[in-house]
C-alpha positions as CSV (number, residue, x, y, z in Angstrom):
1,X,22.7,-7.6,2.3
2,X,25.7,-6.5,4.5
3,X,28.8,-4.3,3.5
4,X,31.0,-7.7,3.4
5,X,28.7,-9.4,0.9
6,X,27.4,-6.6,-1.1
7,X,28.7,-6.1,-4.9
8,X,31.0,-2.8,-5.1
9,X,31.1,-1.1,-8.5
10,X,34.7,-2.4,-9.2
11,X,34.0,-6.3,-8.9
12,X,34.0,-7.0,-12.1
13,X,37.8,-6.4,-11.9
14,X,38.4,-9.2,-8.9
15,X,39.3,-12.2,-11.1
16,X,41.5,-9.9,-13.0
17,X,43.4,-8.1,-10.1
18,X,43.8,-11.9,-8.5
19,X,45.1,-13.5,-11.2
20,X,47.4,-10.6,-12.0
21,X,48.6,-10.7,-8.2
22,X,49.0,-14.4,-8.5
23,X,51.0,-14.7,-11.6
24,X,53.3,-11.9,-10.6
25,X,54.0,-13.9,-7.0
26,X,54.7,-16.9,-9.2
27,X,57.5,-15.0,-11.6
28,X,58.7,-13.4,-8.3
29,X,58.9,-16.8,-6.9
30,X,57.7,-15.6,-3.5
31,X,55.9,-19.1,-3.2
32,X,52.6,-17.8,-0.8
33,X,49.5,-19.3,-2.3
34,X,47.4,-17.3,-0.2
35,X,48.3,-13.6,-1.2
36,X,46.7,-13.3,-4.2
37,X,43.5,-14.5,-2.4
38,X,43.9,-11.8,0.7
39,X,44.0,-9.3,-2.0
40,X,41.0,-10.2,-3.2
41,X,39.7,-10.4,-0.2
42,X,40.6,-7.0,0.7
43,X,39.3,-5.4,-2.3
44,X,36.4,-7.4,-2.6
45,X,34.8,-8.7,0.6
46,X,31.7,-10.4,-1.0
47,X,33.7,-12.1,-3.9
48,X,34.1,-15.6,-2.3
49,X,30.4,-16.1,-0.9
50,X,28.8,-14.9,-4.4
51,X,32.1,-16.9,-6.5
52,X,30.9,-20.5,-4.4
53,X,27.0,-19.5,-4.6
54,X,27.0,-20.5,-8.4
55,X,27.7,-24.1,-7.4
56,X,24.7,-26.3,-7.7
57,X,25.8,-29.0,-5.4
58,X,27.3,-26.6,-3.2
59,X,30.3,-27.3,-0.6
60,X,31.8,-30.1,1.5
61,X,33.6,-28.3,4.3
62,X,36.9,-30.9,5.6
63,X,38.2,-29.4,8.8
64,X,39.1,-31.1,12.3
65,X,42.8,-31.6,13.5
66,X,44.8,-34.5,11.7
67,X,44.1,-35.4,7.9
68,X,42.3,-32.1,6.2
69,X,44.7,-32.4,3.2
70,X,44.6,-35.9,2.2
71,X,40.9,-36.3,3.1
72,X,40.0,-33.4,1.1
73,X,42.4,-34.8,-1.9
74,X,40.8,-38.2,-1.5
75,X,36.6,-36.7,-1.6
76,X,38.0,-34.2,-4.5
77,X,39.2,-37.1,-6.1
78,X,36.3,-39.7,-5.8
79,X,33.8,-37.2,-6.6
80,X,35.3,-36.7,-10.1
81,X,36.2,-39.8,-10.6
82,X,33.0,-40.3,-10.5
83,X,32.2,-37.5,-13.3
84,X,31.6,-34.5,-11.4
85,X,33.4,-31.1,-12.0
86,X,35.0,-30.2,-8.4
87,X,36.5,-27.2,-7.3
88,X,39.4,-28.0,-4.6
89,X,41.9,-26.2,-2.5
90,X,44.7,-28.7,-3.1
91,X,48.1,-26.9,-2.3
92,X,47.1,-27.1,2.0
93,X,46.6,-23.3,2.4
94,X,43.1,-23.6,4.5
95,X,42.5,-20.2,5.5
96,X,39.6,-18.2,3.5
97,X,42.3,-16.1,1.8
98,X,43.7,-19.8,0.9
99,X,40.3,-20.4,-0.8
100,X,39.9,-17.5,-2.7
101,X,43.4,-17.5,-4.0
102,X,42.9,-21.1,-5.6
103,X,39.1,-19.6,-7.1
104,X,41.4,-16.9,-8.4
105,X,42.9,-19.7,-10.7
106,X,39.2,-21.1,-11.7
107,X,37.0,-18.5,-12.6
108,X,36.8,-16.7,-15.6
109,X,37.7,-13.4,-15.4
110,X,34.1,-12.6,-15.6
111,X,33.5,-14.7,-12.6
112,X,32.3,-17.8,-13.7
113,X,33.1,-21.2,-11.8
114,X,32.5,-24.5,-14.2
115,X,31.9,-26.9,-11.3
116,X,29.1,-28.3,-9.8
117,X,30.4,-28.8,-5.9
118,X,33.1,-27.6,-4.0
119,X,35.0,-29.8,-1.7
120,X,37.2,-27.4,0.8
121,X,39.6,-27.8,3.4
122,X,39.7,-25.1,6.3
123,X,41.7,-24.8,9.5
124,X,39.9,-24.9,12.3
125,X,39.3,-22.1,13.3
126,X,38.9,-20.3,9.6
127,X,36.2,-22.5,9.6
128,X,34.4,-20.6,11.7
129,X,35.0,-17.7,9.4
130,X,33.9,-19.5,6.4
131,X,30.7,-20.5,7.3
132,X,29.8,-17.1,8.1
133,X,29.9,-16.0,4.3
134,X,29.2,-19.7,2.9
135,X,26.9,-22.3,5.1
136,X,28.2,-25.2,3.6
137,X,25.6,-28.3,1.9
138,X,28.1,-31.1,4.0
139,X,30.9,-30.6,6.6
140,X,33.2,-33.7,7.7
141,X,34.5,-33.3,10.8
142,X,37.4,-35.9,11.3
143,X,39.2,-35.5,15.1
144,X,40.2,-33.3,17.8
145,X,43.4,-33.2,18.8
146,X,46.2,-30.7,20.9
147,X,47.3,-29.0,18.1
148,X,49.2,-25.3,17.9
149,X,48.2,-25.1,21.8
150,X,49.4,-21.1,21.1
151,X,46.2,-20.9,18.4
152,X,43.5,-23.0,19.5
153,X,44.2,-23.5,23.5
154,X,43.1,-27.0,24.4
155,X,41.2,-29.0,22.7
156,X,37.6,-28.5,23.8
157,X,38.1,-24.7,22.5
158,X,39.1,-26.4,19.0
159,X,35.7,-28.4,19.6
160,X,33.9,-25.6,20.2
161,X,35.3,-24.5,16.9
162,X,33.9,-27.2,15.0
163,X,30.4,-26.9,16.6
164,X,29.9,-23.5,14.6
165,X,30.7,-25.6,11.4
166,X,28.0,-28.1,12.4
167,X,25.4,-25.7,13.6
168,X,26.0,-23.8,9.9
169,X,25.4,-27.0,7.4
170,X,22.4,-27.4,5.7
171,X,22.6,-30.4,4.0
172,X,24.4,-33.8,6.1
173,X,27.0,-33.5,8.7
174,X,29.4,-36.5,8.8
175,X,31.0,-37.2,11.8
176,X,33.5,-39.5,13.4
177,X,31.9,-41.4,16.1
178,X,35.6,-43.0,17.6
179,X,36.3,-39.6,18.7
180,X,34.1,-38.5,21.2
181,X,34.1,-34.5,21.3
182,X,33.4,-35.0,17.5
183,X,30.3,-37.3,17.9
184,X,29.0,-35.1,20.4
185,X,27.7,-32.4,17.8
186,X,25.2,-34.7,16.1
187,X,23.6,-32.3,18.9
188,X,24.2,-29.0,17.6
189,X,23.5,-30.2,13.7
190,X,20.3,-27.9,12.2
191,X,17.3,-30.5,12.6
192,X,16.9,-29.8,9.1
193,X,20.3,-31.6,8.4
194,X,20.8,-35.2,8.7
195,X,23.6,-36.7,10.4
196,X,26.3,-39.9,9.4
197,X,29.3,-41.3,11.4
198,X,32.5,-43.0,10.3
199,X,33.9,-45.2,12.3
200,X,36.4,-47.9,13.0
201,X,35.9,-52.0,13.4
202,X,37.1,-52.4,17.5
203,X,40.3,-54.8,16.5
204,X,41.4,-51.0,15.3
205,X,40.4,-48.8,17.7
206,X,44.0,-49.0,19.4
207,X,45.9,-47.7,16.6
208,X,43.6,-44.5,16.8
209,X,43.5,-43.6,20.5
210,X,41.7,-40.3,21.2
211,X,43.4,-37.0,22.7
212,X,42.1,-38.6,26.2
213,X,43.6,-42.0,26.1
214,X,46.6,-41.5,24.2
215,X,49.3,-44.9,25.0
216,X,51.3,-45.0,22.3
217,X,51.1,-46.1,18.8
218,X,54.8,-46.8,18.3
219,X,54.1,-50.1,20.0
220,X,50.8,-51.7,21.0
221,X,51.1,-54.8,23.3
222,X,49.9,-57.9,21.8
223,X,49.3,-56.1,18.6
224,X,52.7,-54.8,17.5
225,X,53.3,-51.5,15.1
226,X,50.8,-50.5,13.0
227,X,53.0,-51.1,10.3
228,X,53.2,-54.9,10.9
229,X,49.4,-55.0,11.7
230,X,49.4,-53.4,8.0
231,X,51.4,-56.3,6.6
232,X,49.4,-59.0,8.1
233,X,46.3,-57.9,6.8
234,X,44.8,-59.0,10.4
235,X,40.6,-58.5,9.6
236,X,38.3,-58.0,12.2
237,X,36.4,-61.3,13.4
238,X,35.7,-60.3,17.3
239,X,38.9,-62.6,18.5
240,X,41.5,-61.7,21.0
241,X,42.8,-59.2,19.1
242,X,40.0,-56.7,19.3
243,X,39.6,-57.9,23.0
244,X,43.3,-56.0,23.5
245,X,42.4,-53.2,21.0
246,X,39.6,-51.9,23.4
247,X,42.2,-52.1,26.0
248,X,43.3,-48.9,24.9
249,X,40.1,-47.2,23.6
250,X,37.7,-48.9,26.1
251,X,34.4,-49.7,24.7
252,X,32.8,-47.4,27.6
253,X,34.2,-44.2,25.9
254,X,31.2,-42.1,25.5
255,X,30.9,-38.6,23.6
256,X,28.9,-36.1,25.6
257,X,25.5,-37.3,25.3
258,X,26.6,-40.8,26.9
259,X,26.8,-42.4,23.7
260,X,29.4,-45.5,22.8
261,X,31.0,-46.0,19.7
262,X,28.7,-49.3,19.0
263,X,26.0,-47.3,19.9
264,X,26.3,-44.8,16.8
265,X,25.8,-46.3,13.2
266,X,28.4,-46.0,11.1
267,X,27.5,-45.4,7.3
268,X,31.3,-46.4,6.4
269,X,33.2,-48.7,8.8
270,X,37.2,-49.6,8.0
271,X,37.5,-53.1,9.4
272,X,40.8,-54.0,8.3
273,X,44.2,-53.1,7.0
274,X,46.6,-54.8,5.0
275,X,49.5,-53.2,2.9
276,X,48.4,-51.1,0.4
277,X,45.3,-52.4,1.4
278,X,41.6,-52.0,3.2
279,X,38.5,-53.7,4.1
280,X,35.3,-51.0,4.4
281,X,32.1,-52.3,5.9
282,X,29.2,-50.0,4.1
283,X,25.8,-51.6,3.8
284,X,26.7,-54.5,5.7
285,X,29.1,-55.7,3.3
286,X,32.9,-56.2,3.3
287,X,34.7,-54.5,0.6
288,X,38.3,-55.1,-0.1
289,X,40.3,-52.3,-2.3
290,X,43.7,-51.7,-3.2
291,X,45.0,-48.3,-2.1
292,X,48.1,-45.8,-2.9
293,X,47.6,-44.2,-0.2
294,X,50.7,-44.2,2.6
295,X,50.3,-45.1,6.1
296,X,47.6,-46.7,8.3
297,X,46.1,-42.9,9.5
298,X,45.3,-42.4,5.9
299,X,42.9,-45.4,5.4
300,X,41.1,-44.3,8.6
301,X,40.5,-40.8,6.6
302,X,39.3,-43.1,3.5
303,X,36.5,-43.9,5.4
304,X,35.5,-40.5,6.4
305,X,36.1,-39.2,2.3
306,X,33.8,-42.5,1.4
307,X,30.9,-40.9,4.1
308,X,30.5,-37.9,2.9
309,X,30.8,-38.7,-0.4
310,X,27.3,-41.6,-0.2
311,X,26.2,-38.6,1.0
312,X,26.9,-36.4,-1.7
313,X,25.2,-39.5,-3.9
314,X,22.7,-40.1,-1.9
315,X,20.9,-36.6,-2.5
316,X,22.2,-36.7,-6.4
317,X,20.0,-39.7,-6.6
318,X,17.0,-38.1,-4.7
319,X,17.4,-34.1,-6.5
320,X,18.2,-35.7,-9.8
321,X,15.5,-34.9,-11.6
322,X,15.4,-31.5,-10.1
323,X,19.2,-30.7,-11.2
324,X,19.0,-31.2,-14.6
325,X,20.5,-27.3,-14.7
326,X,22.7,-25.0,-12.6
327,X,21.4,-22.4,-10.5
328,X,21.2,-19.3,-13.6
329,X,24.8,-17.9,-14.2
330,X,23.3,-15.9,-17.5
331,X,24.9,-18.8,-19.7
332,X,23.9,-22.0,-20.9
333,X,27.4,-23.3,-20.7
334,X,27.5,-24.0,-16.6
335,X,24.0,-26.1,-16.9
336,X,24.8,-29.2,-15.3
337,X,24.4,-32.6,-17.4
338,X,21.3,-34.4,-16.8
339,X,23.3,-37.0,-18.6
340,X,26.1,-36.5,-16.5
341,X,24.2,-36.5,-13.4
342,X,22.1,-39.0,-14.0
343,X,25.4,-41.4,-14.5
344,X,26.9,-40.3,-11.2
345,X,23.7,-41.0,-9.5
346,X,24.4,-44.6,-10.9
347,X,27.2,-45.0,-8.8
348,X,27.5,-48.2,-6.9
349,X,30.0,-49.2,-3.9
350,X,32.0,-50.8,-6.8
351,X,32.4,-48.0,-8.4
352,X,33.0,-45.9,-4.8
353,X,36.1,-48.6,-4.3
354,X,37.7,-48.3,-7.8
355,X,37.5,-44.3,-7.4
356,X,39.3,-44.7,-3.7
357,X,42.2,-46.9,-5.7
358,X,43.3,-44.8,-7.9
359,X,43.9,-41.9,-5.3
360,X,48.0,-40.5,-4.8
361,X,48.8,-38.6,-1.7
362,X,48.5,-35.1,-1.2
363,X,51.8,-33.0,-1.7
364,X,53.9,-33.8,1.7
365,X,51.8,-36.2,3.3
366,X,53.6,-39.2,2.1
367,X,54.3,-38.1,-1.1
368,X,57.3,-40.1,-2.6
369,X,60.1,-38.0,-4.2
370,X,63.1,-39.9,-6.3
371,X,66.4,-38.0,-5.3
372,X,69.9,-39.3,-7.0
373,X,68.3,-42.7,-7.1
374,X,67.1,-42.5,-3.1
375,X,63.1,-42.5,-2.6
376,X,62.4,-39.6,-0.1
377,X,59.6,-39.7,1.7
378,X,57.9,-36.9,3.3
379,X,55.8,-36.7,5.6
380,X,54.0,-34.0,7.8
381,X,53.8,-33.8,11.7
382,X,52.6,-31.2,13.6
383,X,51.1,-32.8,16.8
384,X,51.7,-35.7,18.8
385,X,49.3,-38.1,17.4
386,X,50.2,-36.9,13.5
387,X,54.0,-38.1,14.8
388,X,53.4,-40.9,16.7
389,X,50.8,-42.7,13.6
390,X,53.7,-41.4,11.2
391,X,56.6,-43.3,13.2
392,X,54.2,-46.3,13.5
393,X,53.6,-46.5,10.2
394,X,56.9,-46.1,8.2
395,X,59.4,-48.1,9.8
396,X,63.0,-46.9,10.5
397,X,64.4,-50.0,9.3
398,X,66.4,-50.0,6.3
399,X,66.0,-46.4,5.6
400,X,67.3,-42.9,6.5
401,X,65.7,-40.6,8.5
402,X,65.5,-36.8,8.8
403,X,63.4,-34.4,11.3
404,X,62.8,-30.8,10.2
405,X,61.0,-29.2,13.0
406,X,60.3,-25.0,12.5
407,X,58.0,-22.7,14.9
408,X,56.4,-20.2,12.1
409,X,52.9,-18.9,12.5
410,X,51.3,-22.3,10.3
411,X,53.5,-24.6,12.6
412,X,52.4,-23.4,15.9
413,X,54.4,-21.5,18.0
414,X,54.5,-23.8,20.9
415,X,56.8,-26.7,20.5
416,X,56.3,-28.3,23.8
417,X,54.0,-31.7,22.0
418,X,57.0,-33.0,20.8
419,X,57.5,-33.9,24.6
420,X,54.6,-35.9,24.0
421,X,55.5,-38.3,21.2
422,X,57.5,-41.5,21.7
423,X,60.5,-41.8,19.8
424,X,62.0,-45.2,20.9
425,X,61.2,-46.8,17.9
426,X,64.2,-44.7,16.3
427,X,66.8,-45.8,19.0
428,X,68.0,-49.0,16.3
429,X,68.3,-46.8,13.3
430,X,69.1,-43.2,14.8
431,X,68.4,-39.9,13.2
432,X,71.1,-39.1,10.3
433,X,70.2,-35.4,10.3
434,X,67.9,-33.0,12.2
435,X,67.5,-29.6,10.9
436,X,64.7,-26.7,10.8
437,X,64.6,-23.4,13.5
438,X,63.5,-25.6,16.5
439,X,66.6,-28.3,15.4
440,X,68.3,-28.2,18.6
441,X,65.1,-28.7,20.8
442,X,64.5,-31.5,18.4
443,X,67.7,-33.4,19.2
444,X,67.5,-32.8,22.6
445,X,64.1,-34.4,22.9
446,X,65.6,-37.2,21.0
447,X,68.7,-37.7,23.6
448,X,66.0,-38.2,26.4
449,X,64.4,-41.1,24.4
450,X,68.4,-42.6,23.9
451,X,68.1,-41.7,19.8
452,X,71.2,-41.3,18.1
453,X,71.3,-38.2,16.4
454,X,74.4,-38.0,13.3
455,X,74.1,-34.4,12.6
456,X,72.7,-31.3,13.4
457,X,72.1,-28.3,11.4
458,X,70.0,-25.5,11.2
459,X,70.9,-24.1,7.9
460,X,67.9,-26.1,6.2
461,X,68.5,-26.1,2.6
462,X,71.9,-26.8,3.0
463,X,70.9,-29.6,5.6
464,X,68.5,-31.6,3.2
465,X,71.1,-30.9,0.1
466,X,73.7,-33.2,2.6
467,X,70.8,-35.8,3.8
468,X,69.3,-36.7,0.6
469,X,72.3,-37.1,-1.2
470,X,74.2,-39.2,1.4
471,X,73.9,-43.0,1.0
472,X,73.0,-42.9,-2.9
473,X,70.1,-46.2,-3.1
474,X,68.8,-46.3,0.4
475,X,65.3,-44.8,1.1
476,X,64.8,-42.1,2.8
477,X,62.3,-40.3,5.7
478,X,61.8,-36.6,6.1
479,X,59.1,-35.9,8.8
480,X,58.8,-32.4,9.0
481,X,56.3,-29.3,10.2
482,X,53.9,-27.2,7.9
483,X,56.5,-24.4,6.9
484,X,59.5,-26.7,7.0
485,X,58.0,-29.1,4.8
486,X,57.4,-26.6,1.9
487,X,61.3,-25.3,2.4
488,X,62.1,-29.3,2.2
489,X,59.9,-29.5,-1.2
490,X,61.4,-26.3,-2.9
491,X,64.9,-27.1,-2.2
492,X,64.0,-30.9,-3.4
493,X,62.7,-29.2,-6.6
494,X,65.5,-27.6,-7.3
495,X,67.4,-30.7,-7.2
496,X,64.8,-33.1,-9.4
497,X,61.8,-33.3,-11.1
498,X,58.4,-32.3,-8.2
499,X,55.0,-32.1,-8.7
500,X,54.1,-28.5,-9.4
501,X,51.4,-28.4,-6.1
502,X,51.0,-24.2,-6.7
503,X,52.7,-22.9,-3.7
504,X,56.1,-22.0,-5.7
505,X,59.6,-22.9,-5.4
């Protein structure tokens, strides 16, 4: 045992300290989710690895560039739905310190987690840091994409990234086979581990270019926006329409082993989007469910949280006689059900489908705020391909629309992608108000695609205050970056009712 992981004398006090920290940042109203955690961490090195050993299930690592949050929220959500206890990071904050600030809320303060899997979001390259004190049971690996150039550098670093979390799981590594840097590390996984791909019906693909092949998805030709692919309901059935889709993602995209798409099978296929609505092909069937989920990105990332989570049910099923208790935590009261694990194990792709309906979005990604009798709408960018599916999927028409764009450390530094994202589809409606610390390079970046811009202002708070009380009735957009979506929330919460998502106000 190492100095990071062994016990010291005073770790019996962690979960006391943490919580302590915690409530006091909450009554200070500082907002941070994560200090309490690097506290912890400071104090008590070995606290998250021995805290997330108890689990009998163990952890489903989310990481990858685009859709952490509202993957994670949706494979949380199924998996206790279906009648497991999960322990979540659900407030976004997806560094280690992140994690161990929300455990900080769960244990006991003798130490003790009731759950029986953990299902964690982590940033890229905290992943890598993770699964050096945790090797996780599943990881889901979702996209790579040029994200916070100033962190990662270019993408194959990020890729490299991901390998390490790959190489470290023990258990099933599910992987998106569209994207090819991410299908390439089937070749890294343990041979011990097994390996499943999500993936995407080909009348799709072009609404989900890679980093590589990148068009646009403001305006697909011969396909329209996504939004009014969304409202059509168009299903796959090998017609023209997926003849033009590998137009953009041509079927002769290979990952690094030489490998197409069709080549790789996927365990969950999304074959078709409607509004508010998809088709999954698993087992060879078509299955049609109703979702609350916003935006056409997000059903993509339904069928990565419906992968990992067969495979989650797939070893119940196999180990359930063998988990009939907990690993020992010296009390009989974290023994997991046999009862209760013998029902999830009875889960069927019915039941998979009813859980994946009743999921909201996560805090800021799409999330739905009523404001002096406007419906604001916000929704997080923070690369090119986040913006450009965001823009394609929510329609300026009829509505108004604000861009909050900031350069703190959780945003990324480097603000030169927004130089990559098409913002024509704006020119009709205009932008009513563009705010945040980088408002200025915003609206110039808007001039050179002919937007509109109403107003200006850098003053944030004071900014949204003005935007979402103009025009009392018509709905409203805010896209906005990490840091300046949390500002947008808090001053939003001081103006009506919000969900309380743990980060403060």
């Amino acid at each position: 045992m190492d100095a990071k992981t062994r016990r010291p004398w005073h770790a019996f006090a962690t979960p006391l300290i943490g919580k302590a920290v915690r409530k006091a940042a909450r009554l200070a109203h500082s907002g941070g989710s994560a200090f309490p955690g690097k506290i912890a961490e400071t104090i008590d090195p070995g606290f998250l690895a021995r805290t997330l050993g108890q689990l009998p299930l163990g952890v489903v690592l989310v990481s990858g560039t685009n859709g952490k949050t509202t993957t994670t929220r949706m494979v949380a959500s199924v998996l206790e739905n279906l009648g497991l206890k999960v322990f979540t990071n659900p407030t976004g904050s997806n560094f280690t310190r992140g994690v161990v600030s929300a455990l900080l809320d769960r244990v006991t303060l003798g130490g003790r987690l009731d759950a029986d899997i953990a299902v964690l979001e982590l940033d890229e390259a905290y992943a890598v840091h993770f699964v050096r004190q945790i090797k996780p049971r599943y990881c889901l690996l979702l996209n790579v994409m040029r994200d916070q150039l100033d962190r990662f550098g270019e993408i194959d670093n990020t890729a490299r990234l991901l390998s390490s979390v790959a190489e470290a799981t023990t258990g099933t590594v599910v992987l998106n086979r569209e994207d090819p840097r991410i299908a390439a590390l089937a070749d890294v996984a343990p041979a011990t581990a097994s390996v499943r791909y999500f993936g995407l019906d080909a009348s799709l693909r072009s609404f989900f270019p890679s980093d590589d092949d990148m068009a646009t998805t403001v305006s697909l030709p011969g396909l329209g926006t996504a939004a009014e692919h969304m409202e059509s309901g168009q299903a796959s059935d090998g017609s023209d329409a997926a003849d033009k889709a590998g137009q953009s993602c041509p079927d002769g995209d290979s990952d690094a082993g030489g490998r197409t798409p069709e080549a790789l099978p996927a365990d969950v296929t999304l074959m078709a989007v409607g509004d508010h609505q998809a088709t999954f092909r698993i087992d060879g069937i078509g299955l049609t469910t109703p979702v609350r989920l916003e935006g056409v990105y997000n059903l993509y990332n339904a069928a990565a949280a419906l992968a990992v989570v067969r495979a989650v049910l797939a070893d119940i099923r196999r180990d359930a006689v063998g988990m009939t208790r907990a690993k020992s935590t010296g009390s009989p009261d974290f023994d997991v059900s046999a009862a209760r694990m013998t029902s999830v194990a009875q889960s069927d792709t019915d039941a998979l489908m009813a859980a994946l309906s009743t999921v909201t979005p996560a805090f800021g990604r799409g999330e739905s705020i009523d404001v002096n009798g406007s419906t604001v709408e916000l929704l997080l960018v923070k690369n090119p391909m986040g913006f450009r599916l965001s823009l394609a999927s929510f329609p300026s028409e009829g509505h108004d629309t604000m861009i909050c764009i900031n350069d703190e450390y959780a945003d990324g530094r480097d603000m030169s992608w927004l130089w990559d994202v098409d913002f024509t589809s704006l020119r009709g409606t205009g932008v009513a108000m563009v705010s945040g610390v980088r408002a200025w390079d915003m609206a110039l970046r808007l001039e050179y695609d002919q937007v509109p811009v109403a107003e200006v202002d850098t003053e944030l708070d004071k900014a949204v205050e003005r935007f979402v009380t103009a025009d009392p009735g018509t709905p409203k957009h805010i896209y906005c970056t990490y840091t300046a979506m949390l500002a947008v929330r808090a001053r939003l919460g001081r103006m009506t009712e919000v969900a309380d998502a743990g980060v403060g106000r």
